[in-house]
N, C-alpha and C positions, 0 to 999 in steps of 0.2 A: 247712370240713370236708365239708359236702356238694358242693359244689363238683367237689372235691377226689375226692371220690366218684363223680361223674357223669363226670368228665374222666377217671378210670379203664375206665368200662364205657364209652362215647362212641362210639368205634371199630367196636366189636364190636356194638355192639347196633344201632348205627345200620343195620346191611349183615342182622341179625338183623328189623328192624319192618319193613322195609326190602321184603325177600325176604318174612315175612309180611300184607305190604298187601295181596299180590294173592289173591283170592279161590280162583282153582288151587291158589296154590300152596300156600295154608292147607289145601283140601283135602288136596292132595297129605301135606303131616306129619300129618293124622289120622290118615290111610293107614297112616303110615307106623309110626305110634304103638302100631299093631297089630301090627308084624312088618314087615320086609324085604320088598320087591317090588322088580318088574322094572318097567324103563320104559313095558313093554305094557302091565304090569298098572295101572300108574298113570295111566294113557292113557283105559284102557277106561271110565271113569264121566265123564270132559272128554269137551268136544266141540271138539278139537283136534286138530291132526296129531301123529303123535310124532314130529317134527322140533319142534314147540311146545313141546309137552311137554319134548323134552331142552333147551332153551334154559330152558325153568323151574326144571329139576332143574342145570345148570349154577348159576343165580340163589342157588339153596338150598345147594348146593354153596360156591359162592363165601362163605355168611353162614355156614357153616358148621353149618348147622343139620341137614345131612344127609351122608353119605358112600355115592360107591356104589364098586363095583368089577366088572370086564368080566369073564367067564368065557366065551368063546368068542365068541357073538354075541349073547348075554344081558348085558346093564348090570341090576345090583342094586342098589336103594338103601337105606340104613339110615338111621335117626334116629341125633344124635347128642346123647345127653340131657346134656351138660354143657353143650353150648351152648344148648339150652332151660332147665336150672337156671339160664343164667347170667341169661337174659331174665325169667324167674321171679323170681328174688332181687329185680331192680331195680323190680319190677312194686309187688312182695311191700312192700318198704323204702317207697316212692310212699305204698299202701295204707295203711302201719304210719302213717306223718305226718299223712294225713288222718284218721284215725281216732282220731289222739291229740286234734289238735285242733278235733273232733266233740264230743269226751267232755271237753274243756277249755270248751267252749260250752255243753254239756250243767250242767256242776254251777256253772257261769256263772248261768244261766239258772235253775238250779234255788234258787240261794242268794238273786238278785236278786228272786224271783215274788214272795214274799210281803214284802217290803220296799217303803216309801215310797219314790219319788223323791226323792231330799234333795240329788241334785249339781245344783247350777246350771246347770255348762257337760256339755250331751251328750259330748264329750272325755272329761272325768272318769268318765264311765261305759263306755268303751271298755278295753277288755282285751288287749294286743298279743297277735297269734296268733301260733304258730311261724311261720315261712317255710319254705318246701319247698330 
């Protein structure tokens, strides 16, 4: 089932972590997270050419994590938040598993504290965790 889940998003998220590795370009969707800007404007806090920069915004472009469009000799780009929910979600779901079994070790731990040792074999005391 998770699997099965992961081979769904796979594609998409991979050209998504992908396009967010680079430290521009993560700047760049802060940016962008604030409102639409032009390629200049997203230029001006790198220290890059804006021929760089449009190959970065191509990169974002392509993971879909951003759209721009040309209005004369101005390129604008936008955030495109479903393709960040979509990276959220799987982030989110990761989070949720670790967390379950956090708090599965937790009352583990909390029920075994004041009890004797009485298993023989260390095995017998082990408790299978989820798997992610």
């Amino acid at each position: 089932m998770i699997l099965k889940r992961m081979l769904h998003y796979a594609p998409d998220l991979d050209r998504v972590f992908q396009a967010l590795a680079d430290p521009g370009r993560r700047h760049m969707v802060e940016r962008l997270s604030r409102g639409p800007a032009s390629v200049s404007e997203l230029s001006k806090p790198l220290n890059m050419s804006l021929t760089a920069v449009l190959q970065h915004v191509q990169v974002l472009e392509a993971s879909g994590l951003i759209r721009s469009s040309k209005l004369g000799r101005t390129r604008t780009c936008s955030i495109n938040t479903t393709v960040l929910r979509s990276a959220e979600g799987w982030i989110a779901e990761r989070r949720t598993m670790v967390e379950r079994n956090l708090d599965r070790l937790g009352d583990y731990l909390a029920e075994t504290a004041d009890r004797p040792d009485t298993a023989a074999d260390p095995e017998d005391r082990q408790r299978p965790m989820e798997k992610p």
